[in-house]
N, C-alpha and C positions, 0 to 999 in steps of 0.2 A: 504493500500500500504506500512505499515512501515513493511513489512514482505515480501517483494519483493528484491530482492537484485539486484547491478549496473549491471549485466549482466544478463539477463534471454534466457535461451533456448528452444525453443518450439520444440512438435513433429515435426518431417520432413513432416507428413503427414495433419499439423494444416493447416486448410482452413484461412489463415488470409493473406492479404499480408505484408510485413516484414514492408513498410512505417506505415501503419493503426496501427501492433504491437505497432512499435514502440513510435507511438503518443500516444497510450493510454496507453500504460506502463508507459510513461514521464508524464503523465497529470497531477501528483500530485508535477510538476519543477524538477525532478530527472530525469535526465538526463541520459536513459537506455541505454546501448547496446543489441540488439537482434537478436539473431540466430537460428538455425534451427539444430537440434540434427537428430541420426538418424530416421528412418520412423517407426521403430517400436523395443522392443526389445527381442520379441521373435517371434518366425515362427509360422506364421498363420496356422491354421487346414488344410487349400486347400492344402498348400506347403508341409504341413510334413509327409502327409499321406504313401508315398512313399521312407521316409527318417529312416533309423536309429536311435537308439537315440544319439550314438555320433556322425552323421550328424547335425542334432539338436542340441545339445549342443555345437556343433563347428562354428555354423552360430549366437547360442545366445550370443556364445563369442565375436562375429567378431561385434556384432552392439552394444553390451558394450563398447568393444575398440573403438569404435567410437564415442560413448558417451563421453568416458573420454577424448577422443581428442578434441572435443567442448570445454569439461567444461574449458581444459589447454588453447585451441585455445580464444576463447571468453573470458575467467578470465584473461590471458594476456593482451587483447588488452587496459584493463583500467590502466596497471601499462605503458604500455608505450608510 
């Protein structure tokens, strides 16, 4: 766990619930914040088959940006 940092973000799609996370990410007294990132960060084979590639590449943009929204949103919450 010393390689675990005070905020951790899990898939959007992690089967865990956010209390259970949190317990076991804390279990070694460090005291985690835990959130939920986007569901995936590229477009699954079912979705893309009908897409463009810069359809694609503009949907793998948009659940990046929202990645790095987490990382800012959740890495915040510990400075304040």
């Amino acid at each position: 766990m010393d390689n675990v940092q005070e905020s951790v973000i899990l898939p959007g799609r992690a089967f865990v619930h956010l209390l259970d996370a949190e317990r076991i990410l804390s279990a070694d007294g460090v005291e985690r914040i835990v959130g939920y990132g986007p569901d995936t960060l590229s477009v699954d084979g079912e979705l893309s088959f009908d897409m463009i590639d810069e359809n694609v590449i503009e949907r793998e943009l948009e659940q990046f940006n929202d990645l790095v929204d987490a990382i800012n949103f959740y890495g915040m919450r510990r400075i304040a």
